[in-house]
N, C-alpha and C positions, 0 to 999 in steps of 0.2 A: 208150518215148515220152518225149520232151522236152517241157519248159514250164516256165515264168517261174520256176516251183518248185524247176526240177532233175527229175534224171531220177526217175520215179516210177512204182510199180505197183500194179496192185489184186491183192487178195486174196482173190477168191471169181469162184469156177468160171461157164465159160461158160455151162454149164446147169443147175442146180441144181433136182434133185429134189423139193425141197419147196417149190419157188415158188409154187406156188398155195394150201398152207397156211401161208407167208409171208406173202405177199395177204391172206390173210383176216385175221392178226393184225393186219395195219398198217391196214386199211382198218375197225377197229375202232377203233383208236389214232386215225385223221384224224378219224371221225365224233366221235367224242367234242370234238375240241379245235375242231371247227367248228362244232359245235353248241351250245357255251360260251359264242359269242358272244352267243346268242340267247335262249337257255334262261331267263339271269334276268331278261330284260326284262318277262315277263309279271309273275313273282314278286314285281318291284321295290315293287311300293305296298306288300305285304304283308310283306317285310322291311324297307319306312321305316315303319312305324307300330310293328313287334314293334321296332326297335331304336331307335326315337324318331331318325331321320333326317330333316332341316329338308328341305323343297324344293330349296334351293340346293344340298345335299352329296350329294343320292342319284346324281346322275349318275355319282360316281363311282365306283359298284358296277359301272357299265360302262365309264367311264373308265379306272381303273386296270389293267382288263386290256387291253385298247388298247393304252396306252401302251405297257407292261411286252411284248404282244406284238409291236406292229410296231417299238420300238425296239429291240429285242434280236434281231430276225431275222435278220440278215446277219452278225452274232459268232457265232451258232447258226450258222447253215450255213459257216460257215468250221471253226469246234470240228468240227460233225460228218466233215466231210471228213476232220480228221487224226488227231482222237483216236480215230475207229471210230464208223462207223456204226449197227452193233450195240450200242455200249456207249452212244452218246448217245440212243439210241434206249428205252433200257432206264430209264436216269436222268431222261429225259424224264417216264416215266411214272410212276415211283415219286416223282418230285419232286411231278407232277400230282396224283398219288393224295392227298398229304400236305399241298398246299395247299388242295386240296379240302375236305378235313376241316379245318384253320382254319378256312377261310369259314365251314363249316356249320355249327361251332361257337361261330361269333361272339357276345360277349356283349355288343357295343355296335359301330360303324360302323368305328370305328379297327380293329379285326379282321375286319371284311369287307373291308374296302378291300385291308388286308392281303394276305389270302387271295388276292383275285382279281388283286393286281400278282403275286403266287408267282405264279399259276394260267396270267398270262400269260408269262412268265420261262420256267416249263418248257416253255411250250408252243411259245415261240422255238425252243424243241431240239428237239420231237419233231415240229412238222410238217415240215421242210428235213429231217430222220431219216429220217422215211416215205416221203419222195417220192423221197429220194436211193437209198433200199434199194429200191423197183419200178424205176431206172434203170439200175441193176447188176445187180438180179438177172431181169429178164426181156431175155433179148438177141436173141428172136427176133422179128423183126417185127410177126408177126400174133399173137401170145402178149403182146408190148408193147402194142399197139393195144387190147387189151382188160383189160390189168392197168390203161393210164392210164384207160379207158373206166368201170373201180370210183372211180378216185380222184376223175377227174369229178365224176360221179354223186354224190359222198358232198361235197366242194365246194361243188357248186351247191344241194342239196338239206337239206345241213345248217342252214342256218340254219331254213328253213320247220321243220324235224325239232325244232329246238331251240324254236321258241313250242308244237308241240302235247305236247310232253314237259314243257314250262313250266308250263302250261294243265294238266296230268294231275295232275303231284305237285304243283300249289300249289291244287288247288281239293279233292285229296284226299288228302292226306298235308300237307305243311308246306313252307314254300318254302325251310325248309337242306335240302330233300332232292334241290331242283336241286343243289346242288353236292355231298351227300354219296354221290349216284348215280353221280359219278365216281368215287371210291372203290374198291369192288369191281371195278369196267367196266375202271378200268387196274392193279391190281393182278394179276387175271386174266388180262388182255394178256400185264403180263412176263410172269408163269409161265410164258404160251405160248409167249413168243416165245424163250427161254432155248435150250428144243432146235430150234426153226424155221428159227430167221434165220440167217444165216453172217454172221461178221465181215468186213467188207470195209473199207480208208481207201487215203488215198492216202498213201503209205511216201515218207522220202527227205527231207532237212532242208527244214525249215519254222522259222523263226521266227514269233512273235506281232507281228503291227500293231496295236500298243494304241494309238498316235495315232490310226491312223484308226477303230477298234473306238471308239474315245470321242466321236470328232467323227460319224460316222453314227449312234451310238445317242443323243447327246442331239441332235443334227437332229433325227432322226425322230419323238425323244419330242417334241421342241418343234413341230414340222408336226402333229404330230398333236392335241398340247394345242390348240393355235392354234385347229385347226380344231373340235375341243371346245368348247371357249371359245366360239368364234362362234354355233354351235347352239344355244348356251344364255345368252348375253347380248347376242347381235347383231354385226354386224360395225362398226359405230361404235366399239368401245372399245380406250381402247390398249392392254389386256392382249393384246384378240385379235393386235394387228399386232405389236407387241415381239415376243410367243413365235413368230408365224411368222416374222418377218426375220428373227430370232435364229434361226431353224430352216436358214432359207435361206443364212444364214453360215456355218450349221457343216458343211453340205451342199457349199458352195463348196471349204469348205478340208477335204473330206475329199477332192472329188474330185482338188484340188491333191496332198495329202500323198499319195494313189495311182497319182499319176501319178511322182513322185519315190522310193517307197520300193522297196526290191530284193524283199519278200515281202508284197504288198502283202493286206489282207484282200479287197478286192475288186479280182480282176484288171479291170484294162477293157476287157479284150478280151471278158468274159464280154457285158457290155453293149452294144457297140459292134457286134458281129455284127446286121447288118439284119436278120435274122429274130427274133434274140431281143428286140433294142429293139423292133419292134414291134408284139411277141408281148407281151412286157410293159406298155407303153405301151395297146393295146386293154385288156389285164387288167385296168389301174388306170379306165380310162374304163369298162368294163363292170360292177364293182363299184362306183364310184360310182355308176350308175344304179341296179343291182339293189339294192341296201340304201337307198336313200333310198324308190322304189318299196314296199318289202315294209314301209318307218317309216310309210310315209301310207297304204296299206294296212291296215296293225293301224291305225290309227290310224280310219279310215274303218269296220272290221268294228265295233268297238267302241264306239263313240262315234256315230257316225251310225244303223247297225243294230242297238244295241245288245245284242249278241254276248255272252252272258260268257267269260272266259281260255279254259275249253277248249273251246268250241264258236267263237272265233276262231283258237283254234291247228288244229283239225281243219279250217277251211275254207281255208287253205294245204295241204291235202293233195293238191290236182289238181295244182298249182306242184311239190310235191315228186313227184312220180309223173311228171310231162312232165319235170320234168330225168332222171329216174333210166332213165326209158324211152328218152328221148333218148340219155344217154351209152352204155348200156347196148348197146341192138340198133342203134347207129350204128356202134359200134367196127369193122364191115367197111369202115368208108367209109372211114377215115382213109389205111389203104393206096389205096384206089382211085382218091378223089377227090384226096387231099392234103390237111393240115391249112389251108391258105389257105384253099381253097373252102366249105369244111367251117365254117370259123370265122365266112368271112360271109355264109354262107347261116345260121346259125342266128341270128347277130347281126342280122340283118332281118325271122328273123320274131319276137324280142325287141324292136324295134323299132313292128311292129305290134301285138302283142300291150301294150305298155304304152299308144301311143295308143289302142287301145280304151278301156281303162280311164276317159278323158277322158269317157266317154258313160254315166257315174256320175249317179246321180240324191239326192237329198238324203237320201231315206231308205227306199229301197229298189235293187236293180239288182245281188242276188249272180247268180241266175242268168242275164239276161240279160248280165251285162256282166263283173263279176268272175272268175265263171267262166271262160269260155271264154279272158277275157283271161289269167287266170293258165295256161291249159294253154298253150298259145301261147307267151307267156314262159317258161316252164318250159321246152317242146321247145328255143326256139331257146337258150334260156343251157345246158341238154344238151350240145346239139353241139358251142358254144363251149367247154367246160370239158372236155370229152372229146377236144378236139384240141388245145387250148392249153400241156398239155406237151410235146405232139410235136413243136409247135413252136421253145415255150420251152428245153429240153433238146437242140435238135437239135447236132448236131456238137460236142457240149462236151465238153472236156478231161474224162479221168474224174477229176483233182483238181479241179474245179471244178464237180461236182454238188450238191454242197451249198449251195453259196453260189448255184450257180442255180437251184437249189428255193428256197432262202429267201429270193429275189428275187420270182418267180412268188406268193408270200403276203404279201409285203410290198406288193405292187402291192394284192392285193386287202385286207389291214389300211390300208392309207393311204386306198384308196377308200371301206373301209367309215365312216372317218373326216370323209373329205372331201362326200359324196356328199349325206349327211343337213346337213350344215352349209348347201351349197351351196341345197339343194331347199326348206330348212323357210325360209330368207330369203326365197327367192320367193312360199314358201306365206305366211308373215307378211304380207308386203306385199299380198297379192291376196285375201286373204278384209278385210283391214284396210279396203283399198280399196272393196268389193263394200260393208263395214257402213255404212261412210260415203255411199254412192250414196242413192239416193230409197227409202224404206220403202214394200214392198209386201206383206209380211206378219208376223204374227202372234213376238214375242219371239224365242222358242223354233224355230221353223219359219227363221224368218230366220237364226239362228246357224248351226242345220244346213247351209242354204244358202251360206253365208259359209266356214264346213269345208267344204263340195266347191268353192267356187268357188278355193279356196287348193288342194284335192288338184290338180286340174288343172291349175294354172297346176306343181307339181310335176312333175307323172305327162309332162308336156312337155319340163320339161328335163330329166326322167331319158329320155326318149325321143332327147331332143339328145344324150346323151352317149353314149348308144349307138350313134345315125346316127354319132358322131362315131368309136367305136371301128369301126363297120363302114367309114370311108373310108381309115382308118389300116390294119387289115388287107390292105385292095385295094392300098393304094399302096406296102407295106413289104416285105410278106411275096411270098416269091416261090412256085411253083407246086410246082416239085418236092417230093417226098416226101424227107427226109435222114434218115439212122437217127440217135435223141434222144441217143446216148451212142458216140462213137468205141471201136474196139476194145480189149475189154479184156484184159489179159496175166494171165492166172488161175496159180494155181500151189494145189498141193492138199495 
């Protein structure tokens, strides 16, 4: 096979024996680094008080992995493609292991912060690892269909996974043990995966694009700060605008230097295929709604219901059960329907299920409202994440699996970024709005009301941005079914 690359081959057999105990090592590997996102949020008050962290700096116990993961995703998926997918896969995790243990160990904020820009660093390498090792090693259609059907599942479901795992070890054990649980969880991975996995990369002269590896990783980091920034100081300030335009320049002149260089980090042909842009492009709009969604949410179990950590991480458990059952016993559809239909049929009933949500009451409303609305949400973001690699992967070069796995994570790192910045300005302005209307009840009673009338004016545009990935689905993606990985030349 020919490509931009030169001539190139893979290294691992068309059917491989121990793929589904492959599967199970890597789909350990994803949950863990997706569920990192979430895990300390609960934690968070309880390690700014043990390490004396001001208001203003704790954000960035979630900041720093952000950054550290959605800028470094696409030099990760480019590495794993050529140094071996196996190998990056492995380093991933022992790097993970060993940032983890920092964090946990921190004995003041300047080693957390630490810890959790490692934590996202490796995690650059081993999620585009994982996704790229299910796209080579399962090459049979209805075998693929339910290997992406795990990754789904673990995707859409890890973050809810990571506040009641939050909520468990911080209200009984200590909250370094959100990050010291990573620990053993990836060290025992490698072990597994040492005899499991097969080495596979794409062979045949590669130089490095370190222009453009520099210009997309601090883009990214600066889109991402920006949008950081905003979440927590407002969108009036110049820092927010400087760090995105400066995000948005270096984004320019990456996509310039890729269109000029001979081994470019990100081919553009990888992006420019209509089904992958937008297969991507929903990704990024549907992670912006779900993670703003599940912020005013905790946000609403706790504060309006007053919830403690693990009785609001346990009430995200219908959310994670409707995504898992969704991705899960849907994998027959993806052959039959096609990942199109598939994507916007769950993306609608994500759609309905968050405006439920809007029929929140101030200080009551888990079971009529919450509920049902998160099974709902949950089914349809299932569907969506259980066909969105099929789509995302379809027809791509198998030198070019990595970098479009670690497109597909970067869409949902920049969302998860973007989403919450976006929703909590709306929430600000509309509970701000409601305090300042005519007084009709009681201090305390009115604030609460002032929180839901800001959840909803939320829970609306994360509904917007969903209607908006499901019109992008219908108009992009086409109907047929394409197998996610061209054929591969194995050799034993």
């Amino acid at each position: 096979m020919t490509s931009g690359t030169g001539a190139l081959r893979e290294s691992v057999p068309a059917l491989d024996p121990r793929r589904w105990y492959a599967l199970t090592v890597i789909s350990v590997a994803t949950l863990m680094v997706v569920l990192d996102v979430s895990i300390v949020n609960i934690a968070l008050l309880h390690a700014q008080a043990d390490l004396r962290i001001s208001d203003a700096d704790r954000q960035w116990a979630v900041t720093a992995y952000a950054l550290a993961f959605g800028g470094l995703l696409l030099p990760g998926g480019r590495v794993v493609d050529f140094a071996g997918r196996k190998r990056a896969f492995l380093l991933g995790l022992v790097g993970f292991a060993a940032a983890s243990t920092v964090g946990g160990l921190a004995p003041n904020a300047a080693f957390l912060f630490t810890g959790r820009a490692l934590q996202g660093a490796f995690a650059a390498l081993l999620a585009p690892a994982a996704l790229s090792l299910i796209a080579v090693t399962f090459t049979e259609p209805r075998e693929r269909a339910k290997a992406f059907g795990v990754y789904g599942a673990l995707q859409g479901a890890g973050g809810a996974v990571g506040l009641i795992a939050g909520g468990v070890l911080t209200q009984y054990a200590s909250w370094r043990w959100c990050l010291f649980v990573n620990t053993p969880i990836a060290l025992v991975a490698a072990l597994a995966a040492l005899p499991t996995l097969r080495e596979s990369r794409a062979e045949g002269q590669h130089r490095h694009d370190l222009a453009g590896a520099a210009l997309v990783t601090t883009g990214l980091v600066a889109v991402v700060w920006g949008f950081a920034q905003a979440s927590e100081g407002g969108w009036n300030t110049a820092a927010t605008w400087l760090r995105l335009a400066a995000g948005l320049l270096l984004l320019t002149g990456f996509v310039i230097v890729e269109r000029r260089v001979r081994h470019p980090l990100l081919p553009l042909r990888v992006v420019l295929d209509r089904d992958r842009g937008g297969a991507l492009l929903a990704s990024l709009l549907i992670s912006s709604g779900m993670f703003g969604m599940m912020l005013f949410l905790t946000y609403y179990l706790q504060v309006n219901l007053g919830y403690r950590p693990l009785s609001a991480g346990l009430a995200f458990l219908p959310f994670s059960i409707g995504i898992i059952v969704s991705a899960t016993l849907g994998a027959p559809l993806v052959t039959m329907v096609g990942p199109k239909r598939l994507m916007a049929a769950g993306t609608a009933v994500s759609v309905l299920g968050t405006l439920w949500l809007t029929l929140s009451k101030a200080t009551s409303g888990y079971l009529p409202v919450v509920l049902p609305a998160m099974i709902l949400t949950g089914l349809g973001l299932g569907a969506f994440f259980l066909a969105l690699p099929n789509a995302a992967l379809a027809d791509v070069e198998p030198s070019d699996t990595g970098v479009a796995s670690a497109l597909i994570s970067t869409t949902q790192q920049v969302g998860g970024a973007i989403g919450p910045a976006l929703l909590n300005t709306l929430y600000v302005s509309a509970s701000t709005t409601f305090l300042a209307g005519p007084a009709h009840a009681l201090p305390r009673a009115r604030q609460l009301e002032a929180y839901v009338h800001g959840y909803r004016a939320a829970y609306i545009a994360g509904a917007t941005l969903l209607a908006v990935a499901f019109v992008v689905t219908l108009t992009t993606l086409r109907t047929s079914s394409r197998a996610p990985v061209k054929e591969i030349h194995a050799t034993y």
